[in-house]
C-alpha positions, 0 to 999 in steps of 0.5 A: 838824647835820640840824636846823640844816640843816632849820632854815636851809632853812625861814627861807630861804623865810621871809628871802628869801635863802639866805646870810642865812637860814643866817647868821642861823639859825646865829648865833641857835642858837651863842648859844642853845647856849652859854647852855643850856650854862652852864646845864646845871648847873641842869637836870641835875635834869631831865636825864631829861624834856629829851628830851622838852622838845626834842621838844614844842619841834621839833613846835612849832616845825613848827606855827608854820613852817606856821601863822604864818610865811606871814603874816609874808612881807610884814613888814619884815626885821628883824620876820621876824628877831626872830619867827624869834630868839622861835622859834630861841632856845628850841631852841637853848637847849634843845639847849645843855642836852644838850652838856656832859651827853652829854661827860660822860657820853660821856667816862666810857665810856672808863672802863669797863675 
């Protein structure tokens, strides 16, 4: 939640209004989510490197927030969305990954006795 969170805060500057930065923030990573999740059954092959797949991912994301975002501010609306959806999507998907891996993996520790 705090990356959302954090995520919504920087396309607030980046969209220009508050409610419509978290909407826009929020719908694009529900949809990524669930599409990483009816994927997940592929990459549990890769389940160990997908940390390390979503960190590159967030400190990317960084660069790009502070390198090309201040270009973007005069652009029309729908540009700075589609170039925030290129950014979003990734991440989302790849956070959608982890879900069903981590319920089943919490689910089996009630298993344990």
């Amino acid at each position: 939640m705090a990356l959302e969170i954090s995520l919504a805060q920087k396309n607030i500057l980046l969209l220009g209004h508050p409610s419509t930065a978290f909407l826009t923030t929020v719908s694009i990573l529900v949809i990524a989510c669930s599409l990483g999740s009816l994927a997940s059954k592929k990459f549990k092959s890769l389940k160990k490197d997908l940390p390390i797949v979503l960190a590159f991912g967030i400190v990317m994301m960084a660069i790009l927030y502070r390198a090309v975002f201040p270009g973007f501010l005069g652009k029309s609306f729908y540009f700075k969305l589609s170039i925030m959806t290129l950014i979003l999507i990734p991440i989302g998907f790849t956070m959608g990954v982890f879900s069903p891996l981590e319920l089943k993996r919490s689910g089996s520790w009630g298993n344990l006795h």
